[in-house]
C-alpha positions in Angstrom: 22.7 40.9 -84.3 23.7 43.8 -82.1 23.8 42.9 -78.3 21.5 45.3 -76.2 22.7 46.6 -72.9 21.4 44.7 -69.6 18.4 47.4 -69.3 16.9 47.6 -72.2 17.0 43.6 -73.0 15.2 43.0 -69.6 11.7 44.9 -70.3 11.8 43.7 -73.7 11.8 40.0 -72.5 9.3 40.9 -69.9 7.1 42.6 -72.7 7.3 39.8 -74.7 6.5 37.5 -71.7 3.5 39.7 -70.9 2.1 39.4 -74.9 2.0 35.8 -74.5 0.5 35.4 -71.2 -2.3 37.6 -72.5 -2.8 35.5 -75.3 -3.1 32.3 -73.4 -4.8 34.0 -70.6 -7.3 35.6 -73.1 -8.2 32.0 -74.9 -8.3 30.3 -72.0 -10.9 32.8 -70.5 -12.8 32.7 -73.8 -12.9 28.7 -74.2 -13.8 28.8 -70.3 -17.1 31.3 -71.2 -17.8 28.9 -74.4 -17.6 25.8 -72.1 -19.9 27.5 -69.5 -23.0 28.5 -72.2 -22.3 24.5 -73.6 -23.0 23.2 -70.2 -25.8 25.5 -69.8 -27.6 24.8 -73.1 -27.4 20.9 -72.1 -29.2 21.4 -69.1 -31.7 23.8 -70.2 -32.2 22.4 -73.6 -31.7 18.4 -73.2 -35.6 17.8 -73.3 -35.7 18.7 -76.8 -37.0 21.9 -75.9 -36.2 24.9 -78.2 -36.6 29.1 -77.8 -36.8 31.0 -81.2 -35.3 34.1 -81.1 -35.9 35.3 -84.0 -33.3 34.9 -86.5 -31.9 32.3 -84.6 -33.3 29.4 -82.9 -31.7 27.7 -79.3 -31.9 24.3 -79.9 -29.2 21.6 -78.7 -27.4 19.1 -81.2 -24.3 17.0 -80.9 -21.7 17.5 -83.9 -19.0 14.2 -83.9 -17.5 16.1 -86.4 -16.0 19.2 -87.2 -16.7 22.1 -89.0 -19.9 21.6 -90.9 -19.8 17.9 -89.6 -16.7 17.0 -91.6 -15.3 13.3 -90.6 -19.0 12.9 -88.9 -18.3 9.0 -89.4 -14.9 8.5 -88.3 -14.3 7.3 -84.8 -14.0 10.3 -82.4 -10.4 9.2 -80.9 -9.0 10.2 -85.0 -10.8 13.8 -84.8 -9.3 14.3 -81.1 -5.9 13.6 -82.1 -6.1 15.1 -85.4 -7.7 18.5 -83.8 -5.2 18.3 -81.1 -2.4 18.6 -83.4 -3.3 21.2 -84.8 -4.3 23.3 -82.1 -0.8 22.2 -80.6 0.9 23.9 -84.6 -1.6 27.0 -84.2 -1.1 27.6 -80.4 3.1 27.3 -80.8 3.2 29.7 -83.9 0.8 31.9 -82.2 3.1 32.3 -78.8 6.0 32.3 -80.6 4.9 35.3 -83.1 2.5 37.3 -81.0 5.6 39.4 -80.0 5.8 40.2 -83.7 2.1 40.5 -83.9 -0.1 43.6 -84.4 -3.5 44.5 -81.9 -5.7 42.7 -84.3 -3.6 39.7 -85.3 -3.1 39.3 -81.6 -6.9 39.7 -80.8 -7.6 37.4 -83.9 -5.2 35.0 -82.8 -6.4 34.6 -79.2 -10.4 34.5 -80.5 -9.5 31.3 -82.7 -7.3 29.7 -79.6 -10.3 30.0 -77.6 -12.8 28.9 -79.6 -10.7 26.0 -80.9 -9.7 24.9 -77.5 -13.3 25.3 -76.3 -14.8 22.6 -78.6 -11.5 20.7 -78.2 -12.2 20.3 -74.8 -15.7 19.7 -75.5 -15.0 16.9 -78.1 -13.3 14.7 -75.0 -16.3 13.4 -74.1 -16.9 11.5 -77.4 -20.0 12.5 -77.9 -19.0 15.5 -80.2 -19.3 19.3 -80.0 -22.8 20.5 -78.3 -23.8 23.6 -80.6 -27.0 25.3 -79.7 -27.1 28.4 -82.2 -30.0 27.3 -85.2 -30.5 29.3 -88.1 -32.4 27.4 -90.7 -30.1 28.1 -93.4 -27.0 27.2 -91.8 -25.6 24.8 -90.0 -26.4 24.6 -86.2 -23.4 26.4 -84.2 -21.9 27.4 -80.6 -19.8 30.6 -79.4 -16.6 28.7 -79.9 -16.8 28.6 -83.7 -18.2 32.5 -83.8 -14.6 32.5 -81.8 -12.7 30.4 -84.3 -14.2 32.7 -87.3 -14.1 36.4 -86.3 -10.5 34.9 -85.1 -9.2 34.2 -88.6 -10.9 37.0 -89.8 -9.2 39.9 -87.7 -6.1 37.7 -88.1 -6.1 37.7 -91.5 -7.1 41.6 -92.0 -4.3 42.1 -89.0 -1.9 41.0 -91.2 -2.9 41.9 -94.7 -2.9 45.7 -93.0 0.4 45.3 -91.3 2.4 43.8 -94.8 5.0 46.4 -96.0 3.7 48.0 -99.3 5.6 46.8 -102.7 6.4 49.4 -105.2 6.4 47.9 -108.7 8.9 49.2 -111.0 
């Protein structure tokens, strides 16, 4: 490795700094946004009452577990623990590699944060994740998992479209 001079290493480190906090500030605004339309579907919505919109229907449900209701019938403290570890794994590899990261890796990266830590934090209460997004042919759903999938989306085409090329001989 070839040591950089003093004035080039510090905006560097300050760049790489500044990726980071985005990221985190970016999730955290997004789970924040996700936690807000949760707390407002309970109030409105905890009467049974439901609004059709069309192709989708507001309606509030409780999911104990996770995607697609997954682990439904295991006690809630195994799901907490086990989705806290791995939002622990996913938020330290994102932090560490967002310097390395392209726009739309980055921007994935931070959408599945969010949405992840949204119903994390959501999950605490032990009642399970309040979705409110109805569709009749799929399951019921909330912001935070329209997060968590355009997330790995982007983050996957992010890095598919930034892998060097292989010539084969």
């Amino acid at each position: 490795m070839i040591p950089q001079a003093p004035e080039t290493a510090a905006p560097r480190k300050r760049g790489t700094r500044m990726v980071r906090t985005a990221m985190l500030l970016g999730a955290a605004a997004l789970a924040a946004v996700d936690l807000a339309l949760k707390a407002l579907a309970e109030t409105l919505l905890s009467n049974g009452a439901t609004t059709d919109l069309g192709l989708v229907n507001i309606r509030l449900l409780y999911n104990p577990g996770v995607a697609f209701s997954f682990g439904a019938d295991l006690p809630s403290w195994v799901i907490v623990v086990v989705t806290g570890l791995i939002i622990a794994a996913l938020t330290w590899y994102a932090v560490s590699s967002a310097p390395a990261m392209g726009r739309m890796s980055r921007t994935g990266a931070t959408l599945l944060l969010g949405g992840a830590v949204g119903n994390f934090i959501d999950r605490l209460d032990g009642r399970g994740v309040v979705d409110y997004l109805h569709t009749g042919w799929f399951p019921t759903f909330n912001l935070a998992d329209v997060f968590v999938t355009a997330g790995v989306v982007l983050y996957a085409l992010g890095t598919l479209r930034a892998a060097p090329s292989r010539d084969h001989d």
